[in-house]
C-alpha positions in Angstrom: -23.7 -1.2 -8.7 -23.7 -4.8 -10.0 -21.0 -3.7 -12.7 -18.7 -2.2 -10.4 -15.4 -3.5 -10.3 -13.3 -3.7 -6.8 -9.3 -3.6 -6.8 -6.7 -3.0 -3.9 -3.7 -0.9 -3.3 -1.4 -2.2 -1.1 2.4 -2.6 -0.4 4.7 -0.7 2.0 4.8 2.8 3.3 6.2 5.5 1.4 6.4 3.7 -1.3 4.2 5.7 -4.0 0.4 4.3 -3.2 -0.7 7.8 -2.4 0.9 8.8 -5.8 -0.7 5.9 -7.8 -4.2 6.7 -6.3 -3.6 10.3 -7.3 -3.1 9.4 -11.4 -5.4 6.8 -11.3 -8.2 9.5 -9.6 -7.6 11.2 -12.4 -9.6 8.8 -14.7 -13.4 9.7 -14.2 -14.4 6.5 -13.7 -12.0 5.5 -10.7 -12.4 6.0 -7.1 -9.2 5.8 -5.6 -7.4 7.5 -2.7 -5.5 7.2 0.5 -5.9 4.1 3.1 -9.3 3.7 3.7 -10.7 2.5 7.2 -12.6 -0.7 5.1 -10.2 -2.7 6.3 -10.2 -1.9 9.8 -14.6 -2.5 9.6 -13.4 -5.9 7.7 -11.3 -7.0 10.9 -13.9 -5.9 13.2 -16.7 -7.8 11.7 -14.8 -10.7 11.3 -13.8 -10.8 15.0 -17.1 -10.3 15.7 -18.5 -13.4 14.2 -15.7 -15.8 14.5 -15.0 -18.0 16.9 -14.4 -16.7 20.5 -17.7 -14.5 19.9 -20.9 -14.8 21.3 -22.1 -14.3 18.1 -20.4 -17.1 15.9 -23.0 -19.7 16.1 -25.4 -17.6 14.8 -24.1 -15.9 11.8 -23.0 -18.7 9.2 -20.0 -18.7 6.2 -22.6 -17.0 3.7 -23.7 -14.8 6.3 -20.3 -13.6 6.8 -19.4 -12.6 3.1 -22.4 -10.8 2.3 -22.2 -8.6 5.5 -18.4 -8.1 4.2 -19.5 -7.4 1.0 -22.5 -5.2 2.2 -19.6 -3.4 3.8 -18.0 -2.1 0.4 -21.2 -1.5 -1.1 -22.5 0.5 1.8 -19.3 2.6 2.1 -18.6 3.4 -1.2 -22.3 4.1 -2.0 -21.6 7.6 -2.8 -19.1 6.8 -5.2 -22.1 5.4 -7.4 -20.7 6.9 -10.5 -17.3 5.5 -10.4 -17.0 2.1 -12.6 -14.0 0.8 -10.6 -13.0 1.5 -6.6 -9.6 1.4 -5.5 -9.5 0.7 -2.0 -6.3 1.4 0.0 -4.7 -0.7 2.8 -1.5 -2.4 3.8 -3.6 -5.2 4.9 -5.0 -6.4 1.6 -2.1 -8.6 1.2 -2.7 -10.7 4.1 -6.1 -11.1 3.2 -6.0 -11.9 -0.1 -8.0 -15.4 -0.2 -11.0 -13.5 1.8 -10.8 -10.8 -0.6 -10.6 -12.6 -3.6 -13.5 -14.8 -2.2 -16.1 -11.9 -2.2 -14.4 -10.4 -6.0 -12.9 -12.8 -8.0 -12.1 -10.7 -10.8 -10.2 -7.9 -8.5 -6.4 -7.4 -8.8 -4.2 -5.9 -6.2 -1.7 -3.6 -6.8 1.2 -3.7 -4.3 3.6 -0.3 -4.5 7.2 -1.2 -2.8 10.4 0.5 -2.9 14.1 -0.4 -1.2 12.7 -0.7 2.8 16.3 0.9 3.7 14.8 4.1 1.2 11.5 4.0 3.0 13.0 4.0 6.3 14.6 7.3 5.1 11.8 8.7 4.3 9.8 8.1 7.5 13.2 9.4 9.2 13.0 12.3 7.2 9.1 13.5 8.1 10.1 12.3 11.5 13.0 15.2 11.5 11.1 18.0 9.5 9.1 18.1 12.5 10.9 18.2 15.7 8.3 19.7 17.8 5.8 17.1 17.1 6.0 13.5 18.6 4.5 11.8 16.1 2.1 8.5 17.0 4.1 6.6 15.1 6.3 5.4 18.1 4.5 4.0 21.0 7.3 5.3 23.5 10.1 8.2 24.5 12.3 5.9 24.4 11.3 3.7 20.8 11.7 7.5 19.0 14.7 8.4 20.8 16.8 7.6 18.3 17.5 6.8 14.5 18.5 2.8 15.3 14.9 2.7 18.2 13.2 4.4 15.5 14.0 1.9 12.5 13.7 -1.0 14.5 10.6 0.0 16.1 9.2 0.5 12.4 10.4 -2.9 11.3 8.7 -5.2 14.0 6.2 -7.6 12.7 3.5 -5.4 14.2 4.8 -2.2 13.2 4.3 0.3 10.3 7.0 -0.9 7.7 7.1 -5.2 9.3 3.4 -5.4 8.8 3.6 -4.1 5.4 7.0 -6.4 4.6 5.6 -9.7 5.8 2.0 -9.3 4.0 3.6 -8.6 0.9 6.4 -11.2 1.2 2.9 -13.7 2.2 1.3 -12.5 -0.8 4.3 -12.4 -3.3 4.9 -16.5 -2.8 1.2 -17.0 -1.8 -1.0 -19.0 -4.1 -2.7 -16.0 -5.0 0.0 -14.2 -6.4 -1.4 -14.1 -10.0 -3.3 -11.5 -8.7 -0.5 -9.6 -7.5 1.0 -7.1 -9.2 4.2 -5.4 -7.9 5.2 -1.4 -8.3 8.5 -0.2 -7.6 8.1 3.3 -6.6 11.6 4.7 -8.5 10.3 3.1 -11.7 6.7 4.9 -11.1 8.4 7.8 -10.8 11.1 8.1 -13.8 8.6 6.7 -16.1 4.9 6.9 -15.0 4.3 7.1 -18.7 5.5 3.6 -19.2 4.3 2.3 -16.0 0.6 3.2 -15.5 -0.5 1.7 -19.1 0.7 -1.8 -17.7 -1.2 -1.2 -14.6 -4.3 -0.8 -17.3 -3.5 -3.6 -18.6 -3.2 -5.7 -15.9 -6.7 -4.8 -14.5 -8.1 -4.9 -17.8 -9.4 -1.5 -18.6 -9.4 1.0 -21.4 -6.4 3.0 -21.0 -6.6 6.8 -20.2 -4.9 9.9 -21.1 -3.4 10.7 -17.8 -1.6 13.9 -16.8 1.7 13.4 -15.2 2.5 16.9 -14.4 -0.7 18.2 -13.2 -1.3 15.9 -10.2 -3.2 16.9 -7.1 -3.5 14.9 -3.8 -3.1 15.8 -0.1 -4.6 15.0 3.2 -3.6 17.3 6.1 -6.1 16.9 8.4 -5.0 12.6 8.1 -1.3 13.9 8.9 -1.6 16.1 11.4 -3.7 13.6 13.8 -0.6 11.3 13.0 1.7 14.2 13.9 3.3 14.0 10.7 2.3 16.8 8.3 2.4 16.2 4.8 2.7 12.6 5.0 0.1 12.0 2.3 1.0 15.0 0.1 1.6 14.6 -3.9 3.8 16.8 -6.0 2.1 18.2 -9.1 4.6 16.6 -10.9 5.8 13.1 -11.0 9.5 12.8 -11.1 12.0 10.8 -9.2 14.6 13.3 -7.1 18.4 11.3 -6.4 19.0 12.3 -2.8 21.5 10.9 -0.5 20.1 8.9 2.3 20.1 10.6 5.7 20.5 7.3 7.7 23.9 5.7 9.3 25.6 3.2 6.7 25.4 0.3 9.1 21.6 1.1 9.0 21.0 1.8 5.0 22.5 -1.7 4.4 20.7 -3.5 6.6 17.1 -2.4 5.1 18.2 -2.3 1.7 18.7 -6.0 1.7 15.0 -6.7 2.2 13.9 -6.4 -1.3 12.9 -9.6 -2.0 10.5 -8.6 -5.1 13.8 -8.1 -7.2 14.2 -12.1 -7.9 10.7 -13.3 -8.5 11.8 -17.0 -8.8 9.5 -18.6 -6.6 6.9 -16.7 -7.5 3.7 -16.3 -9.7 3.3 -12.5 -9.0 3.5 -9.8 -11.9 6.5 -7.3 -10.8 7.7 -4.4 -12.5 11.0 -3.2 -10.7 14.2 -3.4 -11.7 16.6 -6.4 -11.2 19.2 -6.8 -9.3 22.1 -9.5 -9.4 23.2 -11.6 -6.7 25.8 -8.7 -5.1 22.8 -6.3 -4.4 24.0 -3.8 -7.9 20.8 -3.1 -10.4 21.6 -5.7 -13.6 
């Protein structure tokens, strides 16, 4: 256990996490898989013993961090084989100092991809299903329609605006060495080219993976969400061109959120394309 070596996948939604766990699983000595509920237990603990809590004044700073790191060690006990854990959640990114606290050495990997192309693809599960009302809109009236829907999603507090501002907090944070950013359409054209970097950048021996043999789902996950086959993975990795089911007005808004594109102003490792000041791939 003292060996083991703790990394994070984060980012936004439906932006190829779920695919990257799914290669990296393949390597027998990784853990990795879909958003775990450690970072849900992290919150709770913390709230418990922070300020506000009858509790605080009796469990100290120390305290606190080895009951945190307890918390991996306990949960991933059965994993006792696996050299390296990949845990998943969109919340790494806003806690990176408390996570790089309690592992030094660990790297997070954030996935991303065009928000106006992942609000597609949330509007297209949405669709596939219409006789399901999925839980992610609170109201009748926030899933009502396509412009509810997308600006529901992109509140601060909300699916994709959660998972926008951590990563933008991370990307110009002070711990953005230890940030490394995935665009999703690059993961996907060349998975060959991309996944040995990702090796490199956590430091491990690099594996032979299989690119078209890849096997991930999680349907009982999706369904209690309402969205079925949310979390599924193709057997083989490619990138499909598609045109984008949302209203123009809509597309451009989103697609102008992609900060990662110019990292000036930051210290984080990105591997996405470029794009020039007009919005157009350089």
């Amino acid at each position: 256990m003292s060996n083991r070596h703790y990394h994070f996948i984060t980012g936004l939604p439906r932006s190829g996490s779920t695919l990257l766990a799914a290669l990296l699983l393949q390597n027998p000595r990784f853990h990795a898989g879909m958003s775990s509920p450690v970072g849900s237990f992290v919150n709770s603990i913390l709230s418990l013993v922070s300020a506000g809590s009858e509790f605080s004044s009796q469990v100290n700073t120390d305290q606190r961090k080895n009951l945190l790191c307890g918390l991996f060690n306990s949960y991933y006990q059965t994993e006792s084989d696996k050299d390296v854990i990949f845990d998943t959640n969109r919340m790494w990114c806003a806690k990176l100092p408390t996570i790089l606290d309690m592992f030094p050495d660990a790297k997070i990997i954030a996935c991303v991809r065009n928000v106006a192309w992942v609000m597609d693809s949330i509007e297209r599960r949405f669709r596939s299903n219409p006789y399901e009302y999925t839980k992610l809109f609170g109201s009748n009236m926030g899933r009502s329609t396509v412009y509810q829907r997308c600006e529901g999603l992109a509140q601060h507090e909300q699916l994709v605006g959660f998972a926008w501002a951590a990563l933008r907090e991370a990307f110009y944070g002070e711990n953005a060495k230890s940030l490394l950013v995935i665009d999703y359409e690059l993961l996907a054209q060349a998975p060959e080219k991309v996944i040995p970097l990702v090796y490199e950048f956590i430091g491990e021996p690099l594996f032979q993976h299989d690119f078209n043999n890849v096997e991930y789902d999680a349907p009982d996950f999706d369904l209690q969400l309402g969205i079925p086959g949310m979390h599924r993975v193709k057997p083989k990795v490619e990138f499909t061109e598609r045109r984008t089911i949302l209203p123009p007005d809509l597309f451009d808004k989103y697609s102008k959120m992609s900060f990662w594109t110019d990292p000036s102003g930051s210290s984080a490792n990105v591997i996405a394309p470029k794009f020039n000041s007009k919005g157009n791939e350089a």
